[in-house]
N, C-alpha and C positions, 0 to 999 in steps of 0.2 A: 526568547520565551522565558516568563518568570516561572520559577520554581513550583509555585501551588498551581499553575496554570499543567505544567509539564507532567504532574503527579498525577492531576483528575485523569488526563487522553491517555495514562501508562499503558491501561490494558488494551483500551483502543489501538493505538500506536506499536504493541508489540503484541498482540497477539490476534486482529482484526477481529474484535469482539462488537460487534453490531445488536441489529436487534432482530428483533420478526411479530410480525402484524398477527395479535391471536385472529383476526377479524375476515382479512384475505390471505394471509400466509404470507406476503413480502417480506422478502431478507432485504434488512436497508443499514446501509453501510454511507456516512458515518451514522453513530443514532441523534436519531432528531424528537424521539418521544410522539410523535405525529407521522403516521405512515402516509408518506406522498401519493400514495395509489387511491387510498379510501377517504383518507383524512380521521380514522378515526384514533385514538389514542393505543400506542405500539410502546409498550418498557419490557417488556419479553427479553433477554439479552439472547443474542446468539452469535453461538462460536463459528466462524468461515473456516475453511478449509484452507484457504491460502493459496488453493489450485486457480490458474483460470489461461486466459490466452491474449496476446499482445491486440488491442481494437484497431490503435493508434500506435505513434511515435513520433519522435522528436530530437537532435539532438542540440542540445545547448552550447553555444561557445563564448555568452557572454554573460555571463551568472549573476545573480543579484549577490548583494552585499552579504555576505557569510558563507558562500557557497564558491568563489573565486577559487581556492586550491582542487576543486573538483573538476573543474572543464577540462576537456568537453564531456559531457555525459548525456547520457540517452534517458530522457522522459515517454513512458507511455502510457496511455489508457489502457487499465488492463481490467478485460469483461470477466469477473467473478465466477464459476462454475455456478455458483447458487442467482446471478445477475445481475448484481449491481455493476458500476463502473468507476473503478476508482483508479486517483493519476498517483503514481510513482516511481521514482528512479528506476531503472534498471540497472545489476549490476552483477559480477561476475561472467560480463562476454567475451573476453577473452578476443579470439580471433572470429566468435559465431558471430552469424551474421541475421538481425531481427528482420522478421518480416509480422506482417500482420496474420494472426492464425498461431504465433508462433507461442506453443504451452509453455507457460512460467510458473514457477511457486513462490509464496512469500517466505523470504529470511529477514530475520534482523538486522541491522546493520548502525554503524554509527552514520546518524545524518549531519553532523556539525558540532565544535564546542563555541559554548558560547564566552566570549574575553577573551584572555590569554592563556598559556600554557596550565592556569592552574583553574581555568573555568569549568563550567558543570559541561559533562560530555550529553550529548543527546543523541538518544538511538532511536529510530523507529523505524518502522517495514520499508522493505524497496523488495523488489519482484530481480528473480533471477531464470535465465532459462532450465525447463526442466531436464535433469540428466538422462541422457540416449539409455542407461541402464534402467533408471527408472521409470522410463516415460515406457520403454518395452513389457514392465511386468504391472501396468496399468491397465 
């Protein structure tokens, strides 16, 4: 990804900063300036929560070009608490084990560098499960 491409999706990509429809209320994630529900014009930003719960799953064992030191890992669709569906990595599981249902929150993480040892790092969200202590005082 180039550099000025990488800087506009920043807040997108690390902090799930989407939008919302003054029109019907839809939270839409990524923003697209056009809410898919109504069609009417949506530039409202809004902050997600980062909460939601695994829809899907998947796990990868043969990774496209940039992503080969990561295999195998786990892709899932994960349904937003506010609704959208958005796909990304999973990660810190440890020995858990995902099922669908299973509550996760967004962290940041590094997603790949691009080149060699001295390329730009690129980070953006991947979905971890939520911790038994915190998921208790929810």
């Amino acid at each position: 990804m180039e550099i000025p491409r990488h800087w506009r999706l920043k807040q997108q990509r690390y902090s799930l900063v989407g939008e919302v429809c003054p029109h019907c209320e839809s939270k839409i994630f990524p923003p697209r300036d056009i809410c898919n529900h109504c069609g009417s014009e949506a530039r409202t930003l809004y902050n997600f929560t980062g909460r939601g719960e695994v829809y899907s799953h998947t796990t990868i064992y043969d990774a496209p070009v940039g992503y080969e030191e990561n295999v195998p890992y786990t892709v899932a669709l994960v349904k937003l608490e506010e609704g959208p569906i958005v796909t990304a990595q999973l990660t810190d599981l440890g020995s858990d084990k995902v099922d669908i249902g299973t509550p996760v929150e967004m962290v940041t993480r590094r997603l790949r560098s691009d080149g060699d040892e001295r390329g730009m790092l690129v980070y953006g969200y991947k979905f971890r499960p939520v911790l038994h202590k915190q998921a208790d005082a929810v």
